[in-house]
Every structure is written in structure tokens, then in C-alpha cells.
Backbone and ligand atoms as CSV (ligand in chain L), in Angstrom:
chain,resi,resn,atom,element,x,y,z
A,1,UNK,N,N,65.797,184.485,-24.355
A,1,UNK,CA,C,65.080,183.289,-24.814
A,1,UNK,C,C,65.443,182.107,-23.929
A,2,UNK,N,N,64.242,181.351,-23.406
A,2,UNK,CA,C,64.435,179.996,-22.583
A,2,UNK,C,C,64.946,178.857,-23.527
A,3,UNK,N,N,66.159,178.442,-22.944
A,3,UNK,CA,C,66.706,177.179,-24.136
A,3,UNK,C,C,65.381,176.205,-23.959
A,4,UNK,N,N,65.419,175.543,-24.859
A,4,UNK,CA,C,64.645,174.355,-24.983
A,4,UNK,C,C,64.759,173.134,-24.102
A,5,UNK,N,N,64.236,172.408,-23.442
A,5,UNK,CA,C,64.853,171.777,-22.641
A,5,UNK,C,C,64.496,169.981,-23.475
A,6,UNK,N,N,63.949,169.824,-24.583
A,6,UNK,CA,C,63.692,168.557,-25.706
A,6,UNK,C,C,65.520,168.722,-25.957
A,7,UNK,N,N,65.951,170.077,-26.483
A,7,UNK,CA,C,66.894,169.869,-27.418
A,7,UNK,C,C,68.022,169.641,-26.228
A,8,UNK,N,N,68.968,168.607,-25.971
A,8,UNK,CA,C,69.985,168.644,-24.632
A,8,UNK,C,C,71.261,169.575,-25.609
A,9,UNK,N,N,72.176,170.124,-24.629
A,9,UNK,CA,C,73.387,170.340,-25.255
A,9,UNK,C,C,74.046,169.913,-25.609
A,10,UNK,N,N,75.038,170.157,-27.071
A,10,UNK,CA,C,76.006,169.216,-27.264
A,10,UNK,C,C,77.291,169.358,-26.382
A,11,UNK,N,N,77.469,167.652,-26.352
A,11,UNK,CA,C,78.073,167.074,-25.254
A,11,UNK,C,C,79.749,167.228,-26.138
A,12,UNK,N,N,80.989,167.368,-25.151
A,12,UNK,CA,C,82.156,167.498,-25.524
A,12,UNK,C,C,82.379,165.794,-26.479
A,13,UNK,N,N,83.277,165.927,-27.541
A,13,UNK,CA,C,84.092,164.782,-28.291
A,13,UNK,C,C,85.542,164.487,-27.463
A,14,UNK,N,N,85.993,164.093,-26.615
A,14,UNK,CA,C,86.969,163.437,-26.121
A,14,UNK,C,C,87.829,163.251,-27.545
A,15,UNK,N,N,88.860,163.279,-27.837
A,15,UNK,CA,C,89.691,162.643,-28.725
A,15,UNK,C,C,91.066,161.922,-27.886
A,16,UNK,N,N,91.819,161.109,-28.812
A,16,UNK,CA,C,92.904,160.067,-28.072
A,16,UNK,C,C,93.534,161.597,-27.121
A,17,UNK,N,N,93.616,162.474,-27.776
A,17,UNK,CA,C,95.190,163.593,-27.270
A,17,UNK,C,C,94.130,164.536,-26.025
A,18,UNK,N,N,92.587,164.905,-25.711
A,18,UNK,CA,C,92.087,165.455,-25.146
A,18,UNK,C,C,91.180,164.803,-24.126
A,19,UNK,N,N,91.467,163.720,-24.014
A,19,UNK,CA,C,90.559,162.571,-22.904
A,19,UNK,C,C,91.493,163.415,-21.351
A,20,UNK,N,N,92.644,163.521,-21.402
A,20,UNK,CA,C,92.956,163.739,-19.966
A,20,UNK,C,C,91.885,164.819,-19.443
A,21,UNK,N,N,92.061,166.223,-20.374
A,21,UNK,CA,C,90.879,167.005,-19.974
A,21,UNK,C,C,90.088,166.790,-19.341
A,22,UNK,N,N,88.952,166.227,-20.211
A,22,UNK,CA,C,87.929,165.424,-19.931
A,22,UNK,C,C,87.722,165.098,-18.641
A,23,UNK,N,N,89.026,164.017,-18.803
A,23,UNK,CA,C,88.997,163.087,-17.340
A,23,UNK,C,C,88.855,163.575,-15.851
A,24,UNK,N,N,89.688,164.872,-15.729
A,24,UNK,CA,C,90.690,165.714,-14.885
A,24,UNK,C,C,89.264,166.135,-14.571
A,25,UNK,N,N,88.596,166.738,-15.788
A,25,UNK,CA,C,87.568,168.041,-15.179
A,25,UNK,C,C,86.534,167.342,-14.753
A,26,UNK,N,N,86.120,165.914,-14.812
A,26,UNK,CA,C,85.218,164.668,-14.018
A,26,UNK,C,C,85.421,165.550,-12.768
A,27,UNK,N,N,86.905,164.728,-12.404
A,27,UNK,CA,C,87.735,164.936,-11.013
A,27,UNK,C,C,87.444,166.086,-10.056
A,28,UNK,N,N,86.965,167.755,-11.425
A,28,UNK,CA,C,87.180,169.081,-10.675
A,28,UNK,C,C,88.606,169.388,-10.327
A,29,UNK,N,N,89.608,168.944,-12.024
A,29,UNK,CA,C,90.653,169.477,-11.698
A,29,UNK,C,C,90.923,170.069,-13.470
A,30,UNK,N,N,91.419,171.120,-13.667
A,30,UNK,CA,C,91.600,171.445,-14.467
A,30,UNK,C,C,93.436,170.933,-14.927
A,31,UNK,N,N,93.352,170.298,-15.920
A,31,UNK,CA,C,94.913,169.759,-16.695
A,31,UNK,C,C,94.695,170.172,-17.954
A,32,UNK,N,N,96.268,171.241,-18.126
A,32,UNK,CA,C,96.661,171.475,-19.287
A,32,UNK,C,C,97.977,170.551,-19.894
A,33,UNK,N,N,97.874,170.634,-21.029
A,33,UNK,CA,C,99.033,169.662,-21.351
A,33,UNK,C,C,100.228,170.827,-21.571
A,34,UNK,N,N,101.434,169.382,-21.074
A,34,UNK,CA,C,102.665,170.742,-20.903
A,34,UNK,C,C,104.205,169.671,-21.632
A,35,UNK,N,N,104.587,170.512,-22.347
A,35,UNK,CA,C,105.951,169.867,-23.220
A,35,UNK,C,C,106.778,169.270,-22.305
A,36,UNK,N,N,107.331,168.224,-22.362
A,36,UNK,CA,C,108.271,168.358,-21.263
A,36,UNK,C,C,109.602,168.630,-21.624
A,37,UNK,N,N,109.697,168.832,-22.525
A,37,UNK,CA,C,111.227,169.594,-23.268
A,37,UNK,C,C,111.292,171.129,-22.706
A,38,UNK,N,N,110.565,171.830,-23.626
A,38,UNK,CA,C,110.665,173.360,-22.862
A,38,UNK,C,C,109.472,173.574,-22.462
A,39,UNK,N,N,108.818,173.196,-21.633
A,39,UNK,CA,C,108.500,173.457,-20.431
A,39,UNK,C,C,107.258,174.070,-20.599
A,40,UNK,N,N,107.076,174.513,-21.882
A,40,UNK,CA,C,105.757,175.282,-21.952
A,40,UNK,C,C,104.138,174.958,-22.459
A,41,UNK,N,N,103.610,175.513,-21.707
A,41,UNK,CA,C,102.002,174.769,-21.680
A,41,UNK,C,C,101.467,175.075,-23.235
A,42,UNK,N,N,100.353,173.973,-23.609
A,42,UNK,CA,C,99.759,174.076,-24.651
A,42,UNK,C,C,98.410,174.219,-24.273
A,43,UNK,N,N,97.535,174.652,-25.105
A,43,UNK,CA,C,95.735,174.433,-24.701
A,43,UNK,C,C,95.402,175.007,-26.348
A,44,UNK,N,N,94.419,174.434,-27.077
A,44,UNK,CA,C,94.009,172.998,-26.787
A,44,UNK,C,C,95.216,172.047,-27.207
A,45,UNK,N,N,94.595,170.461,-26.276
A,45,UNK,CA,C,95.631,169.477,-26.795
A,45,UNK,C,C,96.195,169.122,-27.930
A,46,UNK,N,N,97.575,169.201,-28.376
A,46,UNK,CA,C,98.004,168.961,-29.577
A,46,UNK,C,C,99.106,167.850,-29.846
A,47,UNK,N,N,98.880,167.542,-31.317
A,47,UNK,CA,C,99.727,166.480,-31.350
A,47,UNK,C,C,101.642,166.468,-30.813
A,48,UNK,N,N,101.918,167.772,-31.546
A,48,UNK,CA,C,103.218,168.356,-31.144
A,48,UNK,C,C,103.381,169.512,-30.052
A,49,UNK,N,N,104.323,170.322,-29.748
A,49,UNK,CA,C,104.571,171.446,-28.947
A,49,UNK,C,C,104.686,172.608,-30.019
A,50,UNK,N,N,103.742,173.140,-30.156
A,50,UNK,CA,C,104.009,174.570,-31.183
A,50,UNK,C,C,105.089,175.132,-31.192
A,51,UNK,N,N,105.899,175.187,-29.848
A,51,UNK,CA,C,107.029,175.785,-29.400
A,51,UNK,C,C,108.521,175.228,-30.277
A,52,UNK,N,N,108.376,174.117,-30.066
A,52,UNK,CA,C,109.740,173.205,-30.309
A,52,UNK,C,C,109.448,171.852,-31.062
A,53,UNK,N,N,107.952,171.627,-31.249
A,53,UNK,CA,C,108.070,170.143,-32.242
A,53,UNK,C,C,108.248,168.999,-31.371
A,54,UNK,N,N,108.467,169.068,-30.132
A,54,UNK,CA,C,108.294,168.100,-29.008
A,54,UNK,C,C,107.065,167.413,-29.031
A,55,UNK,N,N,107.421,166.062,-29.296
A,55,UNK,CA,C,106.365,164.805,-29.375
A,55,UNK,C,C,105.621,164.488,-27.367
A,56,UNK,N,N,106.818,165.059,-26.808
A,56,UNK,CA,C,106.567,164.990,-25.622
A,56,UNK,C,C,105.752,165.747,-24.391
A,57,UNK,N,N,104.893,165.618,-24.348
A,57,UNK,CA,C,103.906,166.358,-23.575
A,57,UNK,C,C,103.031,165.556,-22.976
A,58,UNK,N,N,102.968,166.001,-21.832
A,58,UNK,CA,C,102.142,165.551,-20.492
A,58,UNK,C,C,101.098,166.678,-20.273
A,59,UNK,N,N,100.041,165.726,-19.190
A,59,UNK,CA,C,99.333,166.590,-18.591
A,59,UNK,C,C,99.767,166.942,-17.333
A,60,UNK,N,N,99.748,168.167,-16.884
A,60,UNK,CA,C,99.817,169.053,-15.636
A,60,UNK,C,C,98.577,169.915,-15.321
A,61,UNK,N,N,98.444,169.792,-14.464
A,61,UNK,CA,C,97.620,170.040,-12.869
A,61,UNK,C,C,98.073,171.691,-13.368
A,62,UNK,N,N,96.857,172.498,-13.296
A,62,UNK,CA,C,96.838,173.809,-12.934
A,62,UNK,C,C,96.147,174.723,-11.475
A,63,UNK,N,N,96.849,175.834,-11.536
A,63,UNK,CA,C,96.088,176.274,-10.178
A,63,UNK,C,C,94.578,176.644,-10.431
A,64,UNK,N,N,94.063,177.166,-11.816
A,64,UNK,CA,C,93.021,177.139,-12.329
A,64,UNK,C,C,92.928,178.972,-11.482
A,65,UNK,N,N,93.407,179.201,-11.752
A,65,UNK,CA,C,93.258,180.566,-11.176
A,65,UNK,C,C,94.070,181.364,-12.591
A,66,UNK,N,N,93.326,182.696,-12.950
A,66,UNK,CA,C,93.679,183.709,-14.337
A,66,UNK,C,C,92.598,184.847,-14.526
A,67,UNK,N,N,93.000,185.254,-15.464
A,67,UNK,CA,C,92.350,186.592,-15.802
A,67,UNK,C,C,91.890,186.633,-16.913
A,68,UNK,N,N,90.050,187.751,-16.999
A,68,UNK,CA,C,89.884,188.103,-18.206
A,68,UNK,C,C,90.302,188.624,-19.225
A,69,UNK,N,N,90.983,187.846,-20.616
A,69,UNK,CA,C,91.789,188.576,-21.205
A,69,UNK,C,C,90.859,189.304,-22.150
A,70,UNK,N,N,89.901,188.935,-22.607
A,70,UNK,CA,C,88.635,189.373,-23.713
A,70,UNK,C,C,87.284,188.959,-23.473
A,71,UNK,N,N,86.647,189.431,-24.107
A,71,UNK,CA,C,84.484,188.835,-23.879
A,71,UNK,C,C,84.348,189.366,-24.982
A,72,UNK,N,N,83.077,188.941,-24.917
A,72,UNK,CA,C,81.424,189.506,-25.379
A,72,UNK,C,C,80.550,188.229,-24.995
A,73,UNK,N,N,79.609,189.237,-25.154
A,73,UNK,CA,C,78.170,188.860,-24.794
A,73,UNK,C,C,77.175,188.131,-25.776
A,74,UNK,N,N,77.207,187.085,-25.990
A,74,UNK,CA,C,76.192,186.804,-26.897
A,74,UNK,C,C,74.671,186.844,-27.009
A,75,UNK,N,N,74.352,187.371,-27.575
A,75,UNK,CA,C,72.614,187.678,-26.985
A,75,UNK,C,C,71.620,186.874,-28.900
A,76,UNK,N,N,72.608,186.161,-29.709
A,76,UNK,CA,C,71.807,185.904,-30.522
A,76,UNK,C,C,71.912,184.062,-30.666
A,77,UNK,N,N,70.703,183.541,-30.415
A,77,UNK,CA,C,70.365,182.237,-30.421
A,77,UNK,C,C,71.338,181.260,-31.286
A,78,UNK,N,N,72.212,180.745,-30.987
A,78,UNK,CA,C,72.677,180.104,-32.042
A,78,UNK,C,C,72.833,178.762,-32.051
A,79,UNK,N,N,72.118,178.153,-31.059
A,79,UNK,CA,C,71.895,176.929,-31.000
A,79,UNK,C,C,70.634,176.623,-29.568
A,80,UNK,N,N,69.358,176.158,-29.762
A,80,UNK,CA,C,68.352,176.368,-29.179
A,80,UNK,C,C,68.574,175.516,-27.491
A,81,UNK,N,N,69.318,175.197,-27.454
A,81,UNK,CA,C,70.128,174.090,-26.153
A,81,UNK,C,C,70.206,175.612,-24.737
A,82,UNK,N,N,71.005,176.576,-25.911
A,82,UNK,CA,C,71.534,177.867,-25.361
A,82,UNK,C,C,71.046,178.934,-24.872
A,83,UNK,N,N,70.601,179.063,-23.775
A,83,UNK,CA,C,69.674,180.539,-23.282
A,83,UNK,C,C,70.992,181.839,-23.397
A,84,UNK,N,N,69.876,182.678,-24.074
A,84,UNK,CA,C,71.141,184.081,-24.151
A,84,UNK,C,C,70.473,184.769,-23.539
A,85,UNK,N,N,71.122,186.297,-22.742
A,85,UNK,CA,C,72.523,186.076,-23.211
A,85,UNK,C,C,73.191,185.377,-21.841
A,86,UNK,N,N,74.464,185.364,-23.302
A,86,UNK,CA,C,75.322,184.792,-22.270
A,86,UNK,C,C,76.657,184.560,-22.152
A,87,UNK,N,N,77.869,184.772,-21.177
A,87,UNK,CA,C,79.146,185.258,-21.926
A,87,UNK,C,C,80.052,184.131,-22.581
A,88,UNK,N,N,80.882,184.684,-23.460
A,88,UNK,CA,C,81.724,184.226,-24.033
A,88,UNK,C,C,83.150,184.866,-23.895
A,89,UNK,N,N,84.020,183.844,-23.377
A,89,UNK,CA,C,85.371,184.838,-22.805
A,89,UNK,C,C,86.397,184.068,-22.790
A,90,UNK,N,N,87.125,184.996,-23.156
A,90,UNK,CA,C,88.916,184.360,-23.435
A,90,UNK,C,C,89.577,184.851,-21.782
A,91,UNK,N,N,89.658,183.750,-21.508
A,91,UNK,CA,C,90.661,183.607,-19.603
A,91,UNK,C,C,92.378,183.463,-20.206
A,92,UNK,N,N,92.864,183.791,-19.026
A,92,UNK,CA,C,94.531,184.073,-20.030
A,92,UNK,C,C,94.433,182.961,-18.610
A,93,UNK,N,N,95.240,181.930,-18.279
A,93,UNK,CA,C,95.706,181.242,-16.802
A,93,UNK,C,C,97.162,181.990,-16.344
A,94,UNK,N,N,96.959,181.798,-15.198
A,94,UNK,CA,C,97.991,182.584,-14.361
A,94,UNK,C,C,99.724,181.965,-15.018
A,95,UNK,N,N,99.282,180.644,-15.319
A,95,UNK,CA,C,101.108,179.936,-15.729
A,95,UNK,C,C,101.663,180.165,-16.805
A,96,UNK,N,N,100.930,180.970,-17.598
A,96,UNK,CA,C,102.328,181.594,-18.899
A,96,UNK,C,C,101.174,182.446,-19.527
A,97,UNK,N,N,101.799,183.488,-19.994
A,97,UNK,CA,C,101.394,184.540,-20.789
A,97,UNK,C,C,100.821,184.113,-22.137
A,98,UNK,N,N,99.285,184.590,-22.449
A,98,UNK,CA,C,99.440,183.893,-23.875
A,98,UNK,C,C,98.380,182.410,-23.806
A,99,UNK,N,N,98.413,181.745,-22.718
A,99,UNK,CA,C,97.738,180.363,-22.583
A,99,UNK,C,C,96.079,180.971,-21.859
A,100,UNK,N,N,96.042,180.484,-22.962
A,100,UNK,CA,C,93.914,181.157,-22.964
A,100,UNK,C,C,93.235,180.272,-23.216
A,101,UNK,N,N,92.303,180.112,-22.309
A,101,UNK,CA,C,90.641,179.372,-22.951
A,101,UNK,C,C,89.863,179.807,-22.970
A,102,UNK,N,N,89.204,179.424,-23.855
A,102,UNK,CA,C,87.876,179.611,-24.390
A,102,UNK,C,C,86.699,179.234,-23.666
A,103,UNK,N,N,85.880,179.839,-22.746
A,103,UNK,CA,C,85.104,179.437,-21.600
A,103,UNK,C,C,83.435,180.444,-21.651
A,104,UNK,N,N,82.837,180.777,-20.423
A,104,UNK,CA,C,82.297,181.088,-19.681
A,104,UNK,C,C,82.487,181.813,-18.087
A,105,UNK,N,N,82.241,182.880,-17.985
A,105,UNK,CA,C,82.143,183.183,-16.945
A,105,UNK,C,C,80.613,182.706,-15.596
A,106,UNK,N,N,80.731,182.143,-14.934
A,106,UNK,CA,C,79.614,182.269,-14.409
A,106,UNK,C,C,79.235,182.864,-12.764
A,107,UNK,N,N,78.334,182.562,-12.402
A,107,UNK,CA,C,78.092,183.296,-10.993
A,107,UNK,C,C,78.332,184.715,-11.013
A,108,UNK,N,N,78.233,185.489,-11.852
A,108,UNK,CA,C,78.503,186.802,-12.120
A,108,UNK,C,C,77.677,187.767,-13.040
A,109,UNK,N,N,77.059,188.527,-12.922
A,109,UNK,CA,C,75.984,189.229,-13.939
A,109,UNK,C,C,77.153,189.456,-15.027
A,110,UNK,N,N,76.092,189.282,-16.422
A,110,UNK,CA,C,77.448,189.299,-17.773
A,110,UNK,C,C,77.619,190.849,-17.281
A,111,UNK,N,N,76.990,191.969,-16.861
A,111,UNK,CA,C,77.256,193.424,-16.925
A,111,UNK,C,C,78.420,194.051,-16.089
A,112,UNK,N,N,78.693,192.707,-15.174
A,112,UNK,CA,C,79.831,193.222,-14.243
A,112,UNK,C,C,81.488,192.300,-14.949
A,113,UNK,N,N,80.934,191.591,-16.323
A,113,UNK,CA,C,82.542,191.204,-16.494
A,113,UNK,C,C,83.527,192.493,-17.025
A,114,UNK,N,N,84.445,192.400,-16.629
A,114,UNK,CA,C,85.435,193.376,-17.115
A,114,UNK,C,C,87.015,192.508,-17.421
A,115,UNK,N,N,87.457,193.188,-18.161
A,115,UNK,CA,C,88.662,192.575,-19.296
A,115,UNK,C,C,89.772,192.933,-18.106
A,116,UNK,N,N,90.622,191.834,-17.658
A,116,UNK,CA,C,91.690,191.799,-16.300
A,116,UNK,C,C,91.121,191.167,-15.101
A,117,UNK,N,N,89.567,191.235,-15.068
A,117,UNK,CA,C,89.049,190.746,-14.155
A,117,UNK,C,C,89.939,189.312,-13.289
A,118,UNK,N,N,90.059,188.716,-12.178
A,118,UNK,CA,C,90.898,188.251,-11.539
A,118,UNK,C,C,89.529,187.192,-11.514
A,119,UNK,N,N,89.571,185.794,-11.777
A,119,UNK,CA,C,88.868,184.534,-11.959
A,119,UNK,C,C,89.362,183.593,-11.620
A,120,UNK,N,N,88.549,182.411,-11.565
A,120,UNK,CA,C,89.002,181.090,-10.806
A,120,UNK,C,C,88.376,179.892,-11.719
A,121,UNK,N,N,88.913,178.915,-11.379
A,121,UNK,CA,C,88.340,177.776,-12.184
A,121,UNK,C,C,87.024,176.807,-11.255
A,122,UNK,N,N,85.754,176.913,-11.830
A,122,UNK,CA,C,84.658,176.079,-11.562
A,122,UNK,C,C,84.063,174.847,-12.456
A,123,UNK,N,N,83.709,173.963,-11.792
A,123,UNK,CA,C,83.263,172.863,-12.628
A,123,UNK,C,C,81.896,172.832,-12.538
A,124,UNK,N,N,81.155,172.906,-13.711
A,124,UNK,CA,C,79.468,172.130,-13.635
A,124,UNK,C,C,79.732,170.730,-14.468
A,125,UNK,N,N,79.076,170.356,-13.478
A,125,UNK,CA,C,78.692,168.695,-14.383
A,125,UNK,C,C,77.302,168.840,-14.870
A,126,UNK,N,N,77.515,167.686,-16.180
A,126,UNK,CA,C,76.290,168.208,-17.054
A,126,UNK,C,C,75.946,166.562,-16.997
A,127,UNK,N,N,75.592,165.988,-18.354
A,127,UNK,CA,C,74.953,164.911,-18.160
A,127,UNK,C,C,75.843,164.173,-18.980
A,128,UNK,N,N,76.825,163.165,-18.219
A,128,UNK,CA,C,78.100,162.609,-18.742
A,128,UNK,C,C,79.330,163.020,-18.817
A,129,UNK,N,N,79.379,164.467,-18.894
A,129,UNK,CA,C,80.554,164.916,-19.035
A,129,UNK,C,C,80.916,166.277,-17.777
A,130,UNK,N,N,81.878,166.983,-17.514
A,130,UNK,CA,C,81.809,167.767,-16.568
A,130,UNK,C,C,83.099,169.064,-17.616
A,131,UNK,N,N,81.739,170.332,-17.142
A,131,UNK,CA,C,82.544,171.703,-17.967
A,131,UNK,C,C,83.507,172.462,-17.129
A,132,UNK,N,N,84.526,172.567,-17.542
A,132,UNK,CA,C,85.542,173.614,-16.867
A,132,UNK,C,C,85.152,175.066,-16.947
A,133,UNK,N,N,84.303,175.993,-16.025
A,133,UNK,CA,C,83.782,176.972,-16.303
A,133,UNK,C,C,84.965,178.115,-15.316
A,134,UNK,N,N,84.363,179.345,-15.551
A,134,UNK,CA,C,85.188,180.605,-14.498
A,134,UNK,C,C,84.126,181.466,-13.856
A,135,UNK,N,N,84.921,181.780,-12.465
A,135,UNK,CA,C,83.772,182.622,-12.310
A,135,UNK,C,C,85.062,183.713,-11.323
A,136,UNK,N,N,84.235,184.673,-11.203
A,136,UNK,CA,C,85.395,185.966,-9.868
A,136,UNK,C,C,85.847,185.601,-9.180
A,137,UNK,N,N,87.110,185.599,-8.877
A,137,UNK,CA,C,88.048,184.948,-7.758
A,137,UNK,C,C,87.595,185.733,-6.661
A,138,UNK,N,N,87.764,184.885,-5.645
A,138,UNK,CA,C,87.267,185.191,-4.162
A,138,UNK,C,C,87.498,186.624,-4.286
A,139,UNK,N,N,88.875,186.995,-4.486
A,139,UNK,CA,C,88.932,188.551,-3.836
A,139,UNK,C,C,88.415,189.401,-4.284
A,140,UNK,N,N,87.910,189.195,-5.412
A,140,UNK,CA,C,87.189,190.001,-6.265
A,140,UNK,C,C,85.802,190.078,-6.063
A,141,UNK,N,N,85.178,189.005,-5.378
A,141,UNK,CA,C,83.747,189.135,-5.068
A,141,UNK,C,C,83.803,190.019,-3.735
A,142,UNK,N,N,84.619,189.807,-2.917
A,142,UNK,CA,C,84.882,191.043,-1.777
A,142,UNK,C,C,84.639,192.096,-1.896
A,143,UNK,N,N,85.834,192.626,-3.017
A,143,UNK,CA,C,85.925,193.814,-3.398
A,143,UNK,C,C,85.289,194.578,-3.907
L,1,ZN,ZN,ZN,108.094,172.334,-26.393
């Protein structure tokens, strides 16, 4: 189904704790926020460190490079903005085990994603805001 092009997509909510995001992925840089007590990354932005209760957390610069940890394919309309199908996929990032987003694969037929797949971080800008998307890391389009 052709999305509608009357209905635009909904656009991301920035909040006080998730504006760096935002900001970063303007830039075409992907920032996760990271404790600075123990050291370990959060996604999404949160008030505390799940880890330790650390009020303290910054944003850090990622290599934006990780792997498919899960998919599927959505092929049922669930908001008319949305042409299906189209994937839906949990990326694990290369800097700690466990730290996943919730994304898109793109530049890639959904039939060739596979779960480990080796991915990279891409930006589309939309209208105001700019999406942190994934698509096959170089070596993988080689291969
Ligand atoms: Zn912590």
C-alpha cells in the first residue's frame, strides 16, 4: 500500500532528557547517553542509570556501527503515513552487549535481512527532524 502523502508522518517529541539525540542526529551523529559513574550506556534516555541510580549521565558519540539482533516485517497498515512492508528491527550497537534500538533497516530488500547481520548507522532527514536509520555495513554489501 502507497502511504498517503495528505497524511505527513509523525514527527519525533524531543523531551528535556532526549533533545541531545535529536540534536546529534540533525548533525548525522548518533549519541547515546552514558553514566559517568559506571560507565555504561543507556538507550532510551533516562532520568537515572538502570545500572547504579547514577543521576549522572552524559551524551557520548557512538561509532554507530552493530548488529541485527531481531526483525520482522511489517506488512499490516498501521498508520496511513506508512507504506508496508516494511522492517522493523532491534540493532544491538557494537559498545556493550544488550544496548539495542529500535529502528529500520534500509537500502536493503526486507528479504535479505538476517538476525547478526553486520550494519551501520544512516541518517534521513525528514521534515524538521532527522531519523537515525541502519542499513548493511560496507562489508557486508561486498560480500
Ligand atoms: Zn551507572
Amino acid at each position: 500500500m502507497e502511504p498517503t502523502a495528505a497524511i505527513p508522518k509523525p514527527a519525533p517529541s524531543p523531551t528535556e532528557h532526549s533533545q541531545f539525540f535529536w540534536d546529534a542526529a540533525r548533525e548525522h551523529k548518533l549519541m547515546i547517553q552514558r553514566c559517568d559513574d559506571c560507565q555504561r550506556y543507556i538507550h532510551w534516555p533516562q532520568l537515572l542509570c538502570p545500572f547504579c541510580q547514577s543521576e549522572r549521565l552524559s551524551p557520548a558519540e557512538m561509532s554507530g556501527k552493530g548488529s541485527v539482533y531481531s526483525f520482522c516485517i511489517v506488512n499490516h497498515v498501521f498508520h496511513p503515513a506508512f507504506a508496508v512492508p516494511y522492517s522493523l528491527v532491534l540493532v544491538e550497537l557494537d559498545e556493550q552487549p544488550g544496548l539495542r534500538m529500535l529502528t529500520n533497516i534500509v537500502d536493503c530488500p526486507n528479504d535479505a535481512i538476517r538476525i547478526g547481520m553486520a550494519v551501520e548507522v544512516t541518517f534521513e532527514d525528514g521534515d524538521g527532524y532527522t531519523l537515525p536509520q541502519f542499513r548493511p555495513a560496507a562489508a557486508e554489501v561486498q560480500g
